[in-house]
N, C-alpha and C positions, 0 to 999 in steps of 0.2 A: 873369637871365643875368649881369647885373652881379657880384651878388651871390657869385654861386657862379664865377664867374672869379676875381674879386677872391681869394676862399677857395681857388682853384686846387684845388678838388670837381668831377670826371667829372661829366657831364650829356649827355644827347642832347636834340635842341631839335625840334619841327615846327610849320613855322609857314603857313599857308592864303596865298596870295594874294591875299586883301585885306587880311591883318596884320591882321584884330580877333579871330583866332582862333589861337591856340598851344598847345602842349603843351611843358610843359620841366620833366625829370625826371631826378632825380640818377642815375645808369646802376647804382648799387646799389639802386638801388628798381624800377628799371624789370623790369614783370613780364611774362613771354614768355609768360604767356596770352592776354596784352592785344597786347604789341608785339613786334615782332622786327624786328630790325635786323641786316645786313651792313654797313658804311662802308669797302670797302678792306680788308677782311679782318677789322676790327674788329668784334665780333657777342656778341650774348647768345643764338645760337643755332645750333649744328651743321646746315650745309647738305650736308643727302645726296643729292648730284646723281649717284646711279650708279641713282636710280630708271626705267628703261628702259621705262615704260608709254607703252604712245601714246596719242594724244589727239586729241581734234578741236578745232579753230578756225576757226568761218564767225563773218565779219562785215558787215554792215548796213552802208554810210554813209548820209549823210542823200543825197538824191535830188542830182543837179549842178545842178539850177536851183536849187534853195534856196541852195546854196554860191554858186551863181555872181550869187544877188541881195545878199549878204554882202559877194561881192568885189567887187563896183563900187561899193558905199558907199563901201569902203574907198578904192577910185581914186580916188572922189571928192574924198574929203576931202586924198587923196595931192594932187589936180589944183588945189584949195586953199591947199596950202601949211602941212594944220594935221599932217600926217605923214610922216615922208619915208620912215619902216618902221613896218611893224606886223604884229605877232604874230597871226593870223588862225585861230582852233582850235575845231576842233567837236567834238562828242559822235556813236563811232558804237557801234550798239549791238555785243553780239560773243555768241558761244553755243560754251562749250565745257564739254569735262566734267570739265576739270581745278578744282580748288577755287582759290581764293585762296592758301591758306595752301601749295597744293601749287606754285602758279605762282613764290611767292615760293621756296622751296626749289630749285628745280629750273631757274630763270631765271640766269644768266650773266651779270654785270652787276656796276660799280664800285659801283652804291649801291644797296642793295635796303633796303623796309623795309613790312611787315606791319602795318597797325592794324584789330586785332579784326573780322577780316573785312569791315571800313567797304570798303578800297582796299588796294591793294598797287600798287607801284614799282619799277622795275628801270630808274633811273637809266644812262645813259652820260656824264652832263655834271657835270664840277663846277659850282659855284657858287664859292664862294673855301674856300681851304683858307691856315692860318697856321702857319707854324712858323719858329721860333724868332724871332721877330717880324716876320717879313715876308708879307706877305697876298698871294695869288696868284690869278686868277680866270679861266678856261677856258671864255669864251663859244664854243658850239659853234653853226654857223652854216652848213648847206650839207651836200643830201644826195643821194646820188645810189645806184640801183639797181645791187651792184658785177657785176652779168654784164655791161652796158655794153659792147662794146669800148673799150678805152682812158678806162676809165670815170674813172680819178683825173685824165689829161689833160681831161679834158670838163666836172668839175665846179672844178678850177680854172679853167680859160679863161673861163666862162661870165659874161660882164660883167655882170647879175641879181646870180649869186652874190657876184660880186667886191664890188657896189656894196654890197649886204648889209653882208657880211662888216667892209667898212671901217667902216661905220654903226656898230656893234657894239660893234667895237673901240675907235671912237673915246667911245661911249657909256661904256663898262667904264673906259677909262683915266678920264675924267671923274669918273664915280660915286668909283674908289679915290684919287684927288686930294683928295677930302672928309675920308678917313679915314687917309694915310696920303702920306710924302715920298717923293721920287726914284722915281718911278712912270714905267715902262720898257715895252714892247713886247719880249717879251725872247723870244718864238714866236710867227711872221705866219703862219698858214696850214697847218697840218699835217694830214694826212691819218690816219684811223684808220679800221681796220674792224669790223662790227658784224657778228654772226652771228646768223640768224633764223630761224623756223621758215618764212620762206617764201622762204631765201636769204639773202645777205651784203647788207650797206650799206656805202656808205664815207661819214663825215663829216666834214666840216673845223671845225677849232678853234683859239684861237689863245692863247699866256698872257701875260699881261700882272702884275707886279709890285711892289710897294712895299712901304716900313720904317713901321713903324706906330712910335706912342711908345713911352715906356718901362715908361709906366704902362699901356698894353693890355689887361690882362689885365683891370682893373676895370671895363674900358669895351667891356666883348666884344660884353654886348646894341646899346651903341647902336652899335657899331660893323656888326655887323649890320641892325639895321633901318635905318639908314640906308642901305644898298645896295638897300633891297628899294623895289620888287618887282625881279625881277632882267631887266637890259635887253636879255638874249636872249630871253626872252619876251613881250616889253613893247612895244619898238621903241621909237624917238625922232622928236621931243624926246619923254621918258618919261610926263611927269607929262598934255600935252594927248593923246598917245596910248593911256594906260588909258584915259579919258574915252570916248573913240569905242571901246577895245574893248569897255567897258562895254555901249554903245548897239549894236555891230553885233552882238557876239555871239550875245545873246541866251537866254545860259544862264549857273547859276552856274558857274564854275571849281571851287570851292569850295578844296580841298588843291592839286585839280592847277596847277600852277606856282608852287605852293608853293617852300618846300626845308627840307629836314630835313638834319641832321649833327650831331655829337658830340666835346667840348669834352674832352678827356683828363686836362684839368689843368696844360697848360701850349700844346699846340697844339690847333688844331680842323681837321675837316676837314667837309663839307659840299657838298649837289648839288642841283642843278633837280630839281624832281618832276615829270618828264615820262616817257614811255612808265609810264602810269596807268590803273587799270582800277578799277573803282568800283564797288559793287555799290549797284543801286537797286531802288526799287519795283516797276520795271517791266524790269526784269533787268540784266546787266551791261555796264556803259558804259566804252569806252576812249575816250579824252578826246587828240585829236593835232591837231597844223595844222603850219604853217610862215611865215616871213616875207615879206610883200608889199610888194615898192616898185613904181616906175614903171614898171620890166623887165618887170613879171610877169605871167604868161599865163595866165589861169583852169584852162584843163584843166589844165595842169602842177601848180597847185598844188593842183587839189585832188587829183590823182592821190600828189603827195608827200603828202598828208594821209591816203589810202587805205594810201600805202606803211608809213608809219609805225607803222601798227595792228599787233600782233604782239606776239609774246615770244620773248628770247631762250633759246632751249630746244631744241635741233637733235639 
């Protein structure tokens, strides 16, 4: 990544959540048998969403007791003092009769990206995006069902989400302090909404800012791995909270919360690999949770983890 920054050479990067697995490939090699990418409209592949078939989608989650013996480790360790958030995501299973390759087409979304029927992505979240040397990064934190009455009042006021939210924030500003100067809060809380085959969402985000050097361009890779893993999936402090998500989880992540993006040759832009669908041995796996601090109420959140299962596809 160095390398071909430095050369200000196109590349799209994907990189797994535990960072000992990548793909990074110069965007003129990259083959749409293999991969397929949208980044923001950026794509090596024509997305034909006027295809009008319907579809089905039933999903499995895992059983509430098995969640709800997940989420009290978690309290625990919250009641400890070794996390004050954390990223809490399960695997549920989902059966539908749309392909991979077709979800990826037809899904509505800022970052979609296809690998050879492994998984497919239909990102909402950036990760950081640069241009023209300033680095930008869009922790998204807070979701709520938009039939709600008063749904966008309700998911701000909510002092759970607010507590979050600030966690986040103050994590993200932290992380780009490493990699770059005059690092700003420069949007607290904004509201977006999400369209889905079982209804709208609304989720909150927030953007945060900094001047990177002058030399950046050479130092793209480490300016990347150094941000990762990314602290809206992670929770803080970062590094003792992988540890326990390690131990509570109890499955691989593998890609999903990852992040994949694509380096232009002068700017990059880049997203969380969240809303993930996975194709495994024993059928197709969508991979969601959300963040648990002190506030938080087992049914809630695993209901938000039920919520999250879906594709934007309406």
């Amino acid at each position: 990544m160095n390398t071909l920054g430095f050369e200000k050479k196109p590349f799209i990067f994907i990189i797994n959540f535990g960072m000992d697995q990548a793909i990074i490939c110069p965007v003129d090699e990259a083959d749409p048998e293999k991969i397929q990418f949208d980044i923001n409209g950026l794509q090596n592949a024509s997305c034909d969403r006027e295809i009008k078939k319907k579809f089905y989608f039933g999903k499995q989650p895992i059983p509430y007791e098995i969640y709800r013996q997940r989420f009290d480790k978690v309290m625990q360790e919250i009641s400890y003092g070794n996390t004050y958030l954390l990223n809490l995501t399960c695997p549920t299973g989902i059966q539908t009769d749309l392909t991979l390759h077709e979800i990826f087409y037809r899904s509505d979304a800022k970052y979609k990206l296809w690998l050879r029927d492994e998984f497919v992505v239909f990102s909402p979240e950036t990760f950081v995006n640069i241009n023209n040397g300033v680095i930008s990064s869009f922790p998204m934190k807070g979701t709520i069902d938009a039939s709600i009455p008063d749904a966008s009042k309700v998911l701000l006021s909510d002092p759970k989400e607010l507590a979050e939210h600030y966690t986040i924030v103050d994590l993200i500003r932290n992380d780009l302090n490493r990699v770059a100067k005059q690092v700003k809060v420069k949007r607290f809380r904004y509201v977006e909404q999400v369209s889905t085959n079982f209804g709208s969402l609304l989720q909150v985000s927030s953007e945060i800012a900094g001047k990177l050097p002058k030399d950046y361009l050479g130092q793209i890779g480490d300016i990347i791995f150094s941000l990762l893993p990314a602290g809206s999936i992670t929770g803080a402090p970062k590094e003792k909270t992988v540890q326990i998500i390690r131990d509570v989880e109890a499955y691989d992540r593998g890609f999903y919360t990852g992040i994949f993006g694509m380096f232009d040759g002068l700017n990059l832009d880049s997203a969380v690999m969240i809303r993930f669908i996975e194709s495994t041995a024993a059928g197709l796996v969508f991979k969601s949770g959300g963040g648990i601090t002190s506030f938080s109420k087992p049914e809630q959140e695993y209901q938000e983890m039920i919520d999250k299962v879906y594709v934007p596809i309406t």
